[in-house]
C-alpha atoms as a printed R data frame, in Angstrom:
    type eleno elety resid chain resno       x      y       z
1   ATOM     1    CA   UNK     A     1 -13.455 48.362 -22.028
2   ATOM     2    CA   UNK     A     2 -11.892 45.567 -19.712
3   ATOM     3    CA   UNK     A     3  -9.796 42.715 -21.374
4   ATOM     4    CA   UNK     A     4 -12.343 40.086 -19.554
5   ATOM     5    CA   UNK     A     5 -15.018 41.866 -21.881
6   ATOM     6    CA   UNK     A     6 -12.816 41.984 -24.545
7   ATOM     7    CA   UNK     A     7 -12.449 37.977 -23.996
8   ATOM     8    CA   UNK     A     8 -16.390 37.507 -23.538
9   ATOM     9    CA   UNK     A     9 -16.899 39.117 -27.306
10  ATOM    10    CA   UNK     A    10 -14.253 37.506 -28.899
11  ATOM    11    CA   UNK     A    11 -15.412 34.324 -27.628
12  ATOM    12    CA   UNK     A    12 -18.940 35.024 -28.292
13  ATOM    13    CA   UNK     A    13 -17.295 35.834 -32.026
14  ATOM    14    CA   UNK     A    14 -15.828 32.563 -32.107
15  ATOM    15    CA   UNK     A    15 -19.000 30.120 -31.066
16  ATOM    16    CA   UNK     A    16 -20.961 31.422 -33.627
17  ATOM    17    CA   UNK     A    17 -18.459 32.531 -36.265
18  ATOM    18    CA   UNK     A    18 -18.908 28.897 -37.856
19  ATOM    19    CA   UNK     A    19 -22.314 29.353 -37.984
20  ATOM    20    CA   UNK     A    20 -22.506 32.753 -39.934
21  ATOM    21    CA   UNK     A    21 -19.647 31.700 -42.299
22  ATOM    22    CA   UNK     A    22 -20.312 29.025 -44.833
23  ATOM    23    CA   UNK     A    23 -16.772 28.494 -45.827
24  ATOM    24    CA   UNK     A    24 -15.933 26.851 -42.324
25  ATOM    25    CA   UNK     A    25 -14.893 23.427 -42.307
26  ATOM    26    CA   UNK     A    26 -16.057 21.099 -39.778
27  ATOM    27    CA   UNK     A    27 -12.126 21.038 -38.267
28  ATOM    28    CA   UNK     A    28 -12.674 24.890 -37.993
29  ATOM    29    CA   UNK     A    29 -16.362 25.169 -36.859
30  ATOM    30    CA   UNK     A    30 -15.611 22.860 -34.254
31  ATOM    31    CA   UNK     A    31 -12.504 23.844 -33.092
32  ATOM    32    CA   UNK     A    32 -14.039 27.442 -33.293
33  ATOM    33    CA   UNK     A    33 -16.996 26.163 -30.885
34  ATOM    34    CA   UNK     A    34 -15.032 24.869 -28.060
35  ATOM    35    CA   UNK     A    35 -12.329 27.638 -28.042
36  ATOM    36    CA   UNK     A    36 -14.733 30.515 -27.985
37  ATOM    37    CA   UNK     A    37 -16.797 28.946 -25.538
38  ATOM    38    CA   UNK     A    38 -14.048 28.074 -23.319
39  ATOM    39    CA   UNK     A    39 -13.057 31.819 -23.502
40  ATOM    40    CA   UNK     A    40 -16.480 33.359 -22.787
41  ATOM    41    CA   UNK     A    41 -16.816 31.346 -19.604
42  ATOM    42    CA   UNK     A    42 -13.854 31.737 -18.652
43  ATOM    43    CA   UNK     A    43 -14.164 35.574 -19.527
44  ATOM    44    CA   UNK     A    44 -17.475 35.522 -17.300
45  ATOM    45    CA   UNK     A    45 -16.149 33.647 -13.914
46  ATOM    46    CA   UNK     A    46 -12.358 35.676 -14.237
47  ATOM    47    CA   UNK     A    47 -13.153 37.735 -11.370
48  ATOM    48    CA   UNK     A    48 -13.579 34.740  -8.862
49  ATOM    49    CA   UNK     A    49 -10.322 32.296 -10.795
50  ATOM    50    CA   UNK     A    50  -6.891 32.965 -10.509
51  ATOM    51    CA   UNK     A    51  -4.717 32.293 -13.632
52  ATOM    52    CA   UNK     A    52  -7.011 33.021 -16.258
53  ATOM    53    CA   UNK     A    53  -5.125 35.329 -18.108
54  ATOM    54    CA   UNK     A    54  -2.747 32.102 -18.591
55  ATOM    55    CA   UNK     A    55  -5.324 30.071 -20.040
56  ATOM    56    CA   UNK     A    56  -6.390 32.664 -22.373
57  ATOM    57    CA   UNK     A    57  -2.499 32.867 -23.972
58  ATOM    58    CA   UNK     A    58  -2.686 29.245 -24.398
59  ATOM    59    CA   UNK     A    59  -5.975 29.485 -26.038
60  ATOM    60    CA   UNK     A    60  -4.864 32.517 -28.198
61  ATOM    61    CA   UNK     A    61  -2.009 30.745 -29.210
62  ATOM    62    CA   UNK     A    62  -3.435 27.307 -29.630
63  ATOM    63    CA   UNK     A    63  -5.922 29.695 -32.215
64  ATOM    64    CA   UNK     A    64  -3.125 30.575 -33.956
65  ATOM    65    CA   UNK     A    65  -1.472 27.482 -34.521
66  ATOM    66    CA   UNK     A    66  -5.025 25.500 -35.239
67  ATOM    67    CA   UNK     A    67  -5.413 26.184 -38.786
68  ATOM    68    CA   UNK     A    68  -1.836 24.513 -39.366
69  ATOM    69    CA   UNK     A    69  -2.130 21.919 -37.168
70  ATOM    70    CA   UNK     A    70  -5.827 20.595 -38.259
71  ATOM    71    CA   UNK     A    71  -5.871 21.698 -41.578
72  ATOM    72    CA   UNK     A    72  -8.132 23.942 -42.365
73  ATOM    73    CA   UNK     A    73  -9.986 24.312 -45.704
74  ATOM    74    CA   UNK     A    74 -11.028 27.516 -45.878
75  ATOM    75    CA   UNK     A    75  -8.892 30.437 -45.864
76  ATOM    76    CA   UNK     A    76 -11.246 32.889 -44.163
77  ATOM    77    CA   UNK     A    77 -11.643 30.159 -41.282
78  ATOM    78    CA   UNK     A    78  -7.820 30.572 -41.436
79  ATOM    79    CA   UNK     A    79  -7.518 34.550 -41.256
80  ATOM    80    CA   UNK     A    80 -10.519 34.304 -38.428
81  ATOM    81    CA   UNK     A    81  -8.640 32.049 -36.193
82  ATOM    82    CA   UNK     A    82  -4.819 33.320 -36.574
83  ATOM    83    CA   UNK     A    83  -6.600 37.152 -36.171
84  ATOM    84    CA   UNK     A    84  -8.417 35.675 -33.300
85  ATOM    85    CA   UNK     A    85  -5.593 34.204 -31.800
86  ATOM    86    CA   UNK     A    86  -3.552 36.995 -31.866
87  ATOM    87    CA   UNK     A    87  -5.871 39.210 -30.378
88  ATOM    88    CA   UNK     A    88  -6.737 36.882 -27.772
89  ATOM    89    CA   UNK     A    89  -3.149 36.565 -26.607
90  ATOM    90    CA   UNK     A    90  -2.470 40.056 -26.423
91  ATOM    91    CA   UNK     A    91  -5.217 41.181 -24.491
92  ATOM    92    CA   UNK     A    92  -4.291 38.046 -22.528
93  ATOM    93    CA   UNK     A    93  -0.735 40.419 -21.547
94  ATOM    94    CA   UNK     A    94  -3.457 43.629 -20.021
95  ATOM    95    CA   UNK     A    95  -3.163 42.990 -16.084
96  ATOM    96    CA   UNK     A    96  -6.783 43.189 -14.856
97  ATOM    97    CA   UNK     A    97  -7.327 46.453 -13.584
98  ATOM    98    CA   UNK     A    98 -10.120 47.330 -10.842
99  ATOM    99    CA   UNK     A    99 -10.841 45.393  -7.363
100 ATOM   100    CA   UNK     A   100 -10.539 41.497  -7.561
101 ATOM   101    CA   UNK     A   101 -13.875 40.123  -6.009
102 ATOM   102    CA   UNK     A   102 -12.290 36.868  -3.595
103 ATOM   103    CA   UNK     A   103 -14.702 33.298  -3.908
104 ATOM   104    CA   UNK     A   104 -14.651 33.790  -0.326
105 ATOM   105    CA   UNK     A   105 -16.066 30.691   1.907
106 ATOM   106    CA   UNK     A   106 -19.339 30.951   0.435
107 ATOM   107    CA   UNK     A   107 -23.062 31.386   1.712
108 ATOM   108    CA   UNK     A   108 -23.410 28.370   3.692
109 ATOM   109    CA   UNK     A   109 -19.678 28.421   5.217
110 ATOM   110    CA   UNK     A   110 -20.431 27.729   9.008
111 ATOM   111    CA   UNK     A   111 -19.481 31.020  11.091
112 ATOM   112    CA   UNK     A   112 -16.433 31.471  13.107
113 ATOM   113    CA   UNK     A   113 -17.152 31.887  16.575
């Protein structure tokens, strides 16, 4: 399995994590929404951005320092987002291995003659 897959899940785990757990505060659920769904897209458009391995170590740390720095409630929201975090920022260290696909000019780039 690929890191960017890796990412997708994880952020996938983290939209809807708020949803499935009731303990969740709204500092949590929210913070929870906008991470993971930051790290899913990102996850699915990696191949044509540079740099996104960076983002995703600020994310996974930003995960790990959230439940500190907003205050969470709940202590399973707490364990979710530190184990999360942590997670996130090592598989944010895994080079990307296979054939990097370049944006390129784009379909409707006017041909060099």
């Amino acid at each position: 399995m690929s890191a960017r897959f890796l990412h997708l899940l994880l952020g996938t785990y983290l939209a809807v994590a708020g949803v499935f757990f009731a303990g969740f505060d709204s500092a949590a659920r929210l913070n929870d929404t906008v991470v993971g769904l930051a790290s899913a897209l990102l996850a699915a458009v990696a191949t044509h951005i540079r740099g996104v391995r960076r983002v995703h170590s600020v994310l996974g740390a930003w995960l790990v320092l959230a439940p500190f720095v907003l205050g969470y409630d709940s202590g399973l929201a707490r364990l979710s987002d530190v184990l999360a975090g942590i997670v996130m920022f090592v598989l944010s260290l895994i080079p990307t291995v296979g054939r990097h696909v370049p944006a390129g000019p784009g379909p409707f780039a006017r041909a060099r003659r």
